[in-house]
mmCIF file of the N, C-alpha and C atoms, coordinates in Angstrom:
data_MODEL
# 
_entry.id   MODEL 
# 
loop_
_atom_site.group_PDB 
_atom_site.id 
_atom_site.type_symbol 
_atom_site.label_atom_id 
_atom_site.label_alt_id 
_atom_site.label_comp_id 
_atom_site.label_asym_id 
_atom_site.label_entity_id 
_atom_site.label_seq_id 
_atom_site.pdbx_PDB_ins_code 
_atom_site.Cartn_x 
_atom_site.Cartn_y 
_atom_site.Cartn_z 
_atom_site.occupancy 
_atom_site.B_iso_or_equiv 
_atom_site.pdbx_formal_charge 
_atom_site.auth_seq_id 
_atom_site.auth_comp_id 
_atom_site.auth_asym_id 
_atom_site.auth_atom_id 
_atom_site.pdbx_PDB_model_num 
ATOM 1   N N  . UNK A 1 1  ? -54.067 3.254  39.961 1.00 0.00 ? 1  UNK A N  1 
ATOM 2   C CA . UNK A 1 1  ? -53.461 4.537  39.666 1.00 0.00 ? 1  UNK A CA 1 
ATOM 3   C C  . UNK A 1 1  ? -52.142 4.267  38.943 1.00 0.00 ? 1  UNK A C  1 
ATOM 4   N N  . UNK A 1 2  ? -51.704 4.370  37.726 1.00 0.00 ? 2  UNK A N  1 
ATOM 5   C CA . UNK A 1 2  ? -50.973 4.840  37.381 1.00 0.00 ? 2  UNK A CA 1 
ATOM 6   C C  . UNK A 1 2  ? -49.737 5.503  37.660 1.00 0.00 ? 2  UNK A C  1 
ATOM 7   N N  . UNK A 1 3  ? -48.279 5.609  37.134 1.00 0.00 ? 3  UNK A N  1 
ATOM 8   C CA . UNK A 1 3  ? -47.238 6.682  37.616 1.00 0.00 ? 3  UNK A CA 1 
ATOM 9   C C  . UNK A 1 3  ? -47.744 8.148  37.646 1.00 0.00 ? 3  UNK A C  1 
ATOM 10  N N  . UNK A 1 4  ? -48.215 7.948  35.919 1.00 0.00 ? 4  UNK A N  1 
ATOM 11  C CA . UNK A 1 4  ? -48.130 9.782  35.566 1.00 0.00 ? 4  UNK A CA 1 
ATOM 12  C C  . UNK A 1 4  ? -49.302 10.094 36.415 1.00 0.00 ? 4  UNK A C  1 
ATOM 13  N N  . UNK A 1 5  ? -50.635 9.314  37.061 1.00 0.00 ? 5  UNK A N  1 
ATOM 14  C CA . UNK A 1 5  ? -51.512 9.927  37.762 1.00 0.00 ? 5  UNK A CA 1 
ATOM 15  C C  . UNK A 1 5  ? -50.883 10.223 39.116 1.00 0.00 ? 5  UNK A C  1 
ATOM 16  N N  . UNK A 1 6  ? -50.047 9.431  39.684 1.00 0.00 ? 6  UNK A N  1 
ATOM 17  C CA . UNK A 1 6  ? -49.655 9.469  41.009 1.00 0.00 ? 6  UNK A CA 1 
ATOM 18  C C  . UNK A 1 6  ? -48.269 10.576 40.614 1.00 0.00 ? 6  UNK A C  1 
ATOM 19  N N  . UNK A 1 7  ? -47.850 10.875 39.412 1.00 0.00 ? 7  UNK A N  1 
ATOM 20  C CA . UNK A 1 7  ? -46.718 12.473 39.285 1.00 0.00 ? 7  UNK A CA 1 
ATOM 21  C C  . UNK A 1 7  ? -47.636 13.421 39.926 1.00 0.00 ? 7  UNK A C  1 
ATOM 22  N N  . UNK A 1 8  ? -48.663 13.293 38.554 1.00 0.00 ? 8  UNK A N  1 
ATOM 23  C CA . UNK A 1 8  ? -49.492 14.289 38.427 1.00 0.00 ? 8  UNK A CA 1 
ATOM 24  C C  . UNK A 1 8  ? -50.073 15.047 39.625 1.00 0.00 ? 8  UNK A C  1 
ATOM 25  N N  . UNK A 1 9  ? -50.339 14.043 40.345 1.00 0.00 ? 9  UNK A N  1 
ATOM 26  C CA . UNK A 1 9  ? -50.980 14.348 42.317 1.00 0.00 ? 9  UNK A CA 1 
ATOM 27  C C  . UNK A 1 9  ? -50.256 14.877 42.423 1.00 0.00 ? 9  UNK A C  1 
ATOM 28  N N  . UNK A 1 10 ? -48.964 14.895 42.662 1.00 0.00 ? 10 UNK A N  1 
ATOM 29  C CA . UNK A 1 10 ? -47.801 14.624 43.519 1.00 0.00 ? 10 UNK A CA 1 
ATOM 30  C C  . UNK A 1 10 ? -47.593 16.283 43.142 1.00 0.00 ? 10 UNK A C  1 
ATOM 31  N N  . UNK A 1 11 ? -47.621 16.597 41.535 1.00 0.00 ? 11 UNK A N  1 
ATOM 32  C CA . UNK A 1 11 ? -46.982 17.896 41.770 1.00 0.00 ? 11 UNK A CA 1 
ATOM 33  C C  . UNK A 1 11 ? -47.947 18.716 41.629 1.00 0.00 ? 11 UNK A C  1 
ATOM 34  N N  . UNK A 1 12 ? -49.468 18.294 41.759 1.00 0.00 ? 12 UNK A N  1 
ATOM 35  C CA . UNK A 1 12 ? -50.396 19.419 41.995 1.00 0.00 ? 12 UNK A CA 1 
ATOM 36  C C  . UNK A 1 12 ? -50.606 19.597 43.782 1.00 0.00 ? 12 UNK A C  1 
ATOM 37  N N  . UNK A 1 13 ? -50.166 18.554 44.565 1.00 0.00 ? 13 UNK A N  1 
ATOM 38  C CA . UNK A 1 13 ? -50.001 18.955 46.189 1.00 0.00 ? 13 UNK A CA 1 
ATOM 39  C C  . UNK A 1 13 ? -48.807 20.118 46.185 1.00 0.00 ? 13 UNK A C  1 
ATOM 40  N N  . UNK A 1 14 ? -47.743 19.183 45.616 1.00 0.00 ? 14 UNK A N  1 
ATOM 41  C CA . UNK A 1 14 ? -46.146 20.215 45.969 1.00 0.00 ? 14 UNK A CA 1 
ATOM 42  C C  . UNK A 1 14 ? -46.788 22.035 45.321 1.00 0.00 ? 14 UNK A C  1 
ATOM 43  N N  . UNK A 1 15 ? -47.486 22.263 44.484 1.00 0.00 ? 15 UNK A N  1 
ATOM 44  C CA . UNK A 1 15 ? -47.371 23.246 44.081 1.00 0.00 ? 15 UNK A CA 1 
ATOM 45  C C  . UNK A 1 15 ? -48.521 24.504 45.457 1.00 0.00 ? 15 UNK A C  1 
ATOM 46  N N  . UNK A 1 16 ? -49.329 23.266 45.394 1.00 0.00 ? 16 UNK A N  1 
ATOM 47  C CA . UNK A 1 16 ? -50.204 23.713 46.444 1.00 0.00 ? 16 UNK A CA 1 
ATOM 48  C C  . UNK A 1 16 ? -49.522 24.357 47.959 1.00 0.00 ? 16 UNK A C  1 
ATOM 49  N N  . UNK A 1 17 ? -48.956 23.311 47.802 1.00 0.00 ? 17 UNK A N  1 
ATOM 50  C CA . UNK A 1 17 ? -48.643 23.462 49.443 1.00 0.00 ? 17 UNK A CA 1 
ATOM 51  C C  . UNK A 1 17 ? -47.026 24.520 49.750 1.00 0.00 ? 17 UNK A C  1 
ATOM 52  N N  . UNK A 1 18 ? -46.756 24.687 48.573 1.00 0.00 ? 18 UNK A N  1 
ATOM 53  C CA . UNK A 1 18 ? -45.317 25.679 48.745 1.00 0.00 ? 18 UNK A CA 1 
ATOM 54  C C  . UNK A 1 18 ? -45.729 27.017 48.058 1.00 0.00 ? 18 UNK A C  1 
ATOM 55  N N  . UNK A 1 19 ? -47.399 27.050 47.323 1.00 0.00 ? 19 UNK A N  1 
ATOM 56  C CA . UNK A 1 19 ? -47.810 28.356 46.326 1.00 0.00 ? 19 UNK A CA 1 
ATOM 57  C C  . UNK A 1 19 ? -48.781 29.058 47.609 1.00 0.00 ? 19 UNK A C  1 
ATOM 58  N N  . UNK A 1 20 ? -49.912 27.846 47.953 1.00 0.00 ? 20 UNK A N  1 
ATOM 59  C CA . UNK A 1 20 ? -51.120 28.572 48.192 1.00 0.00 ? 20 UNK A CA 1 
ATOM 60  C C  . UNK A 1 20 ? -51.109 28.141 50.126 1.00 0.00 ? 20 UNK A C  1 
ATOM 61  N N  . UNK A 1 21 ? -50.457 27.103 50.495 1.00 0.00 ? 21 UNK A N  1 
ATOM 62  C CA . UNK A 1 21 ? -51.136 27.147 52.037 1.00 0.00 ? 21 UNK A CA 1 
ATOM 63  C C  . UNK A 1 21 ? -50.079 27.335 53.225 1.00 0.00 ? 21 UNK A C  1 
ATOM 64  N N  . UNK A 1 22 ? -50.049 27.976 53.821 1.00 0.00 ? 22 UNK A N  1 
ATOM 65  C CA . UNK A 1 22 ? -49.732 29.157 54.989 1.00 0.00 ? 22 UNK A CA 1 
ATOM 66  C C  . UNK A 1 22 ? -49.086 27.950 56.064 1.00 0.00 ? 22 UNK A C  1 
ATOM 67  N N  . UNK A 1 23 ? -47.776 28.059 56.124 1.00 0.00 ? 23 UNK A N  1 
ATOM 68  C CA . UNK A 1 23 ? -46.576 27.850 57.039 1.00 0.00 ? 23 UNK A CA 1 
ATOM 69  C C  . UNK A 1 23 ? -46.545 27.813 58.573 1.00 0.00 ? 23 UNK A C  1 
ATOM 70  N N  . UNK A 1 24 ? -47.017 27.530 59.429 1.00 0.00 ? 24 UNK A N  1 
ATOM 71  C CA . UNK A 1 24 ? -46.975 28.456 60.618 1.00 0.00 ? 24 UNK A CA 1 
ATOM 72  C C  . UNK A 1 24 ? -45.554 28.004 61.096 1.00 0.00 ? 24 UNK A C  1 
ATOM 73  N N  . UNK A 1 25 ? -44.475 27.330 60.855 1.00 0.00 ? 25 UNK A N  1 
ATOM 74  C CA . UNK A 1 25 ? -43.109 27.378 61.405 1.00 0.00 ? 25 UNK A CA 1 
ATOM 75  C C  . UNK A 1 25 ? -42.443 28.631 60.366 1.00 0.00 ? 25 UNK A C  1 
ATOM 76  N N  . UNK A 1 26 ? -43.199 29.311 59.454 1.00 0.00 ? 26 UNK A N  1 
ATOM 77  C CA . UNK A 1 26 ? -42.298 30.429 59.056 1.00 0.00 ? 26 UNK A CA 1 
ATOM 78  C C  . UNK A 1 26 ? -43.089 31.473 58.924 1.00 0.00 ? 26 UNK A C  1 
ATOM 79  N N  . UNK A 1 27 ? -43.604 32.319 60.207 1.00 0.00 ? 27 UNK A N  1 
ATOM 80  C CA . UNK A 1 27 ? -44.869 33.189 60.756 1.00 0.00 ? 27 UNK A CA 1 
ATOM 81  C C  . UNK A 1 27 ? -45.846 32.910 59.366 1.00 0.00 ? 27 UNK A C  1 
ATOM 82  N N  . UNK A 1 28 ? -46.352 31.861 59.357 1.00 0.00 ? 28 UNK A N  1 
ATOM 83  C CA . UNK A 1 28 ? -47.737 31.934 58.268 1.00 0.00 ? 28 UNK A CA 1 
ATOM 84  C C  . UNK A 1 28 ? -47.333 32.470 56.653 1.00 0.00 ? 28 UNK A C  1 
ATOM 85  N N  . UNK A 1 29 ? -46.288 32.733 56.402 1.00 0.00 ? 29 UNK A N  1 
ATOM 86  C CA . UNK A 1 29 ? -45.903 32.568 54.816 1.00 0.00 ? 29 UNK A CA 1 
ATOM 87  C C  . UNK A 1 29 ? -46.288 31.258 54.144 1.00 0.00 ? 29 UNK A C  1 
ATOM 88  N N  . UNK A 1 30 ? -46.164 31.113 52.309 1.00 0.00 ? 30 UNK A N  1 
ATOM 89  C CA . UNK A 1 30 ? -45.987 30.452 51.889 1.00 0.00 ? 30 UNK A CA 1 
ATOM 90  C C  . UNK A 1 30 ? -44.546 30.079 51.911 1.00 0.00 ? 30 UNK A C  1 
ATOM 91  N N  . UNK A 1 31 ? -43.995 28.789 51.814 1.00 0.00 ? 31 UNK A N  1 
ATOM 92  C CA . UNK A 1 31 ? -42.518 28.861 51.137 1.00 0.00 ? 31 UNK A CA 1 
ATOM 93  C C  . UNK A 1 31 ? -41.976 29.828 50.034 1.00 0.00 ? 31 UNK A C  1 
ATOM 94  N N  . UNK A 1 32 ? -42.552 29.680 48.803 1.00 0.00 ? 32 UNK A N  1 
ATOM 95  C CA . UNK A 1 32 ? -42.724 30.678 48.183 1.00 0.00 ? 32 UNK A CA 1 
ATOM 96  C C  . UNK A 1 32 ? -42.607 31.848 48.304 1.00 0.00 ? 32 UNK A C  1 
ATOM 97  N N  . UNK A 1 33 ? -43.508 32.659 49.456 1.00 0.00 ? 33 UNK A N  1 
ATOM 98  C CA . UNK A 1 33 ? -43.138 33.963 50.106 1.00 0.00 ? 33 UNK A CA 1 
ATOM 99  C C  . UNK A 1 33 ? -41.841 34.251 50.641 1.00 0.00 ? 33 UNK A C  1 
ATOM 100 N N  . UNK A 1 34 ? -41.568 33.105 51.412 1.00 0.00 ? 34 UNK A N  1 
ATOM 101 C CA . UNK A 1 34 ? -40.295 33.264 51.861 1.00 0.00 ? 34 UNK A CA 1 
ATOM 102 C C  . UNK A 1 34 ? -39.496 33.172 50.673 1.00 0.00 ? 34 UNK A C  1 
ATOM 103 N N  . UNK A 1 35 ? -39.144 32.195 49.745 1.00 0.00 ? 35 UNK A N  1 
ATOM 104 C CA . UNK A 1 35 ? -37.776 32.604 49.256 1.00 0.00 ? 35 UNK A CA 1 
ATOM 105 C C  . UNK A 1 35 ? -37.964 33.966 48.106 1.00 0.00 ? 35 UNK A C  1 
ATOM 106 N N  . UNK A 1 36 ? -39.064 34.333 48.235 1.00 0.00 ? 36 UNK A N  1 
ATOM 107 C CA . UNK A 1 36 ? -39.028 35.807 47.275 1.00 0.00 ? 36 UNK A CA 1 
ATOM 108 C C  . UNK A 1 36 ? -38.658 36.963 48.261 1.00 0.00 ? 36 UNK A C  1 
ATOM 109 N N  . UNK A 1 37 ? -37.534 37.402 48.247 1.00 0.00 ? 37 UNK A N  1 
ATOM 110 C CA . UNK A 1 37 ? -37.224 38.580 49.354 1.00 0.00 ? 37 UNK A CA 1 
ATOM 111 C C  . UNK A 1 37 ? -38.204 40.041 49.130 1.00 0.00 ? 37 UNK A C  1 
ATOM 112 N N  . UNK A 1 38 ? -38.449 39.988 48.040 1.00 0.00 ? 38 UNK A N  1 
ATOM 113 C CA . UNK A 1 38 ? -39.006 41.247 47.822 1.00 0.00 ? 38 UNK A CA 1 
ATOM 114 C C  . UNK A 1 38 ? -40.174 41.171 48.361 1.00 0.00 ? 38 UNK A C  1 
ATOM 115 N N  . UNK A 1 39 ? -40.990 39.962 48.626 1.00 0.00 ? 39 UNK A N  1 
ATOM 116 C CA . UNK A 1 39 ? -42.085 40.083 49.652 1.00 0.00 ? 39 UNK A CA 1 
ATOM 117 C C  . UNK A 1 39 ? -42.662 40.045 50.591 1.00 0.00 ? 39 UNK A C  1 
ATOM 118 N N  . UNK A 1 40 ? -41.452 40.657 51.311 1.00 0.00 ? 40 UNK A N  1 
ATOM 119 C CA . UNK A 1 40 ? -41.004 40.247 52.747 1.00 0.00 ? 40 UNK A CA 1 
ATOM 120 C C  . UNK A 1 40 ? -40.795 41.551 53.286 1.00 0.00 ? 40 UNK A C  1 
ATOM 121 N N  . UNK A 1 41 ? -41.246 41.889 54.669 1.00 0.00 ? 41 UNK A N  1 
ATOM 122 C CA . UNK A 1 41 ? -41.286 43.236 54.999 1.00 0.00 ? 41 UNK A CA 1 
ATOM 123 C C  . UNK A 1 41 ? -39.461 43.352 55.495 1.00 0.00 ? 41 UNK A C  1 
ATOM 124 N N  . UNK A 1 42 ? -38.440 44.695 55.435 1.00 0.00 ? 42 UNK A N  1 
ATOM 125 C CA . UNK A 1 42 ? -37.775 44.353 55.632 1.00 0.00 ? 42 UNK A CA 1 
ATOM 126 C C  . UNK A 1 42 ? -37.312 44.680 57.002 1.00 0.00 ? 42 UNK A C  1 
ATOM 127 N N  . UNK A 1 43 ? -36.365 44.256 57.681 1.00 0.00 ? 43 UNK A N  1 
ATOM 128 C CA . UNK A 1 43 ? -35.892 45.218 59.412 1.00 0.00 ? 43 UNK A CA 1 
ATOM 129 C C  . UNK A 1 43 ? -34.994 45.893 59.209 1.00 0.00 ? 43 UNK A C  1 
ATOM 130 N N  . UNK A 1 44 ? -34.986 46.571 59.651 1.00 0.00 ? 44 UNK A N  1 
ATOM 131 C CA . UNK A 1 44 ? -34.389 47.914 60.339 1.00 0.00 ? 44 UNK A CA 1 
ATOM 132 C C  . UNK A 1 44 ? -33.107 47.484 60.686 1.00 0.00 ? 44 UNK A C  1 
ATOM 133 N N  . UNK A 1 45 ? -31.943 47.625 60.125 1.00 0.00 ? 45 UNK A N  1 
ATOM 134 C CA . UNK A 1 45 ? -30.155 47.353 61.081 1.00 0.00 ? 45 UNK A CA 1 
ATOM 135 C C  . UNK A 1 45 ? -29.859 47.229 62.164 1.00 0.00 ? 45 UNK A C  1 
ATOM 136 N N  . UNK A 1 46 ? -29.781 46.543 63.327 1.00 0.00 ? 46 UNK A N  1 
ATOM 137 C CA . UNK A 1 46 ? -29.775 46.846 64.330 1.00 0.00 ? 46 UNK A CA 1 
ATOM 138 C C  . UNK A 1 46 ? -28.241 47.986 64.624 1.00 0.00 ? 46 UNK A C  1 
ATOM 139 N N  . UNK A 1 47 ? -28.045 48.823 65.164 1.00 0.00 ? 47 UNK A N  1 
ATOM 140 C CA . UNK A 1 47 ? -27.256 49.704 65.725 1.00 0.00 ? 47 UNK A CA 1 
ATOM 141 C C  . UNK A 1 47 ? -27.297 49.515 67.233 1.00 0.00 ? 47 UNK A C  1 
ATOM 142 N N  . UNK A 1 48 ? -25.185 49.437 66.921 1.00 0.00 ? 48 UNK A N  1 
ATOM 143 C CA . UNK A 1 48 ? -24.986 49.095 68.185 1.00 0.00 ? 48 UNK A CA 1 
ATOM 144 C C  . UNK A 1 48 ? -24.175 50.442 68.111 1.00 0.00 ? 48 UNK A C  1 
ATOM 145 N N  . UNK A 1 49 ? -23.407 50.781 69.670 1.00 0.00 ? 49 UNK A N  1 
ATOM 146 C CA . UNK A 1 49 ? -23.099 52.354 70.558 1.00 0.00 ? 49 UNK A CA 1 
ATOM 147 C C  . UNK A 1 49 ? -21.866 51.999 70.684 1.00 0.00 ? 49 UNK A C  1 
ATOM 148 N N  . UNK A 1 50 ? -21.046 53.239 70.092 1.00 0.00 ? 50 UNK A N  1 
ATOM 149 C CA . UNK A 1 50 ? -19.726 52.609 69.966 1.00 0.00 ? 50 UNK A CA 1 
ATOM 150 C C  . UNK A 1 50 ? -19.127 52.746 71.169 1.00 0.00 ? 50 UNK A C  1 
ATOM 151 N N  . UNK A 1 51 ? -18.552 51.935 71.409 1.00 0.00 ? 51 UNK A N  1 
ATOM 152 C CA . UNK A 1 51 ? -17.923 51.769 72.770 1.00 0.00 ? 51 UNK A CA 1 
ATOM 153 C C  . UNK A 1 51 ? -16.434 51.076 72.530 1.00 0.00 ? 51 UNK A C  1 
ATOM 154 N N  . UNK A 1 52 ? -15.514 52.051 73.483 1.00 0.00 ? 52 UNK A N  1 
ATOM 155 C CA . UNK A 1 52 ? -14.203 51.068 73.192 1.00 0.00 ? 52 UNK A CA 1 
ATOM 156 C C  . UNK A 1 52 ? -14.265 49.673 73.829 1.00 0.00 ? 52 UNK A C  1 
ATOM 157 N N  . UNK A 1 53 ? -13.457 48.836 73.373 1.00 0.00 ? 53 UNK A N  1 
ATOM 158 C CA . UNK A 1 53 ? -13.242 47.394 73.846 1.00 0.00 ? 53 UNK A CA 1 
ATOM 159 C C  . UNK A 1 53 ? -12.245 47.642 75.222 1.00 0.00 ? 53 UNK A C  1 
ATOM 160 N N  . UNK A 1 54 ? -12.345 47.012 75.822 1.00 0.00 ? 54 UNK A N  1 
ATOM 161 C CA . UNK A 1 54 ? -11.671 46.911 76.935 1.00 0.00 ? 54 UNK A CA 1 
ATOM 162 C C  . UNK A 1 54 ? -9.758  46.835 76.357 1.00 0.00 ? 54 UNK A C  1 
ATOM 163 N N  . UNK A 1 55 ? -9.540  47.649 76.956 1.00 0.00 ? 55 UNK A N  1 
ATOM 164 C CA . UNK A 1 55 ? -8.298  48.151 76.864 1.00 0.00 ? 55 UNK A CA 1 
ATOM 165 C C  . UNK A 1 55 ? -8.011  48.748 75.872 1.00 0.00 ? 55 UNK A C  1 
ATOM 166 N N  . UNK A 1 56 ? -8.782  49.418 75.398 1.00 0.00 ? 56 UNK A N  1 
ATOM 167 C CA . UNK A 1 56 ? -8.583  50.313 74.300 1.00 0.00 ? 56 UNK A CA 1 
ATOM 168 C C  . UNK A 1 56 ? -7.836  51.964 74.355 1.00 0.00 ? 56 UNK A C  1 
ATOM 169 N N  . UNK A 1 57 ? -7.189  52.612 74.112 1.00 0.00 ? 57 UNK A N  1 
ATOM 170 C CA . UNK A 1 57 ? -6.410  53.762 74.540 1.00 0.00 ? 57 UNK A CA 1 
ATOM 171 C C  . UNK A 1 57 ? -7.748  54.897 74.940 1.00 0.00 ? 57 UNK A C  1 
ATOM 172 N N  . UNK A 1 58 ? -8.550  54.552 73.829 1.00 0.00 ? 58 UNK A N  1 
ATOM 173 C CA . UNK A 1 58 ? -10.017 55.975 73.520 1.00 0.00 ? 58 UNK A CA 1 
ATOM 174 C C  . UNK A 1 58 ? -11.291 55.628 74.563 1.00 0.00 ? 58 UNK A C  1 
# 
């Protein structure tokens, strides 16, 4: 094998494996999926209850 055959592998796995096959340390995304935000469902803000801080006058 060759360099450019052993590139060539090399960046038809990398493309594979960050385009087409499913993550399970990042709920089953591609990498890919993940760093595209737009394809990513989004959450909701969490809201917190305003409350004074301890020793607060209000």
């Amino acid at each position: 094998m060759t360099f450019a055959d052993a590139k060539e592998k090399m960046e038809t796995w990398l493309s594979d494996d960050n385009t087409e096959r499913p993550h399970g340390a990042i709920g089953d995304k591609t990498p890919c999926e993940l760093a595209n935000p737009g394809s990513l469902p989004t959450r909701a803000p969490v809201k917190h209850p305003k409350t004074p801080a301890s020793g607060d006058p209000d």
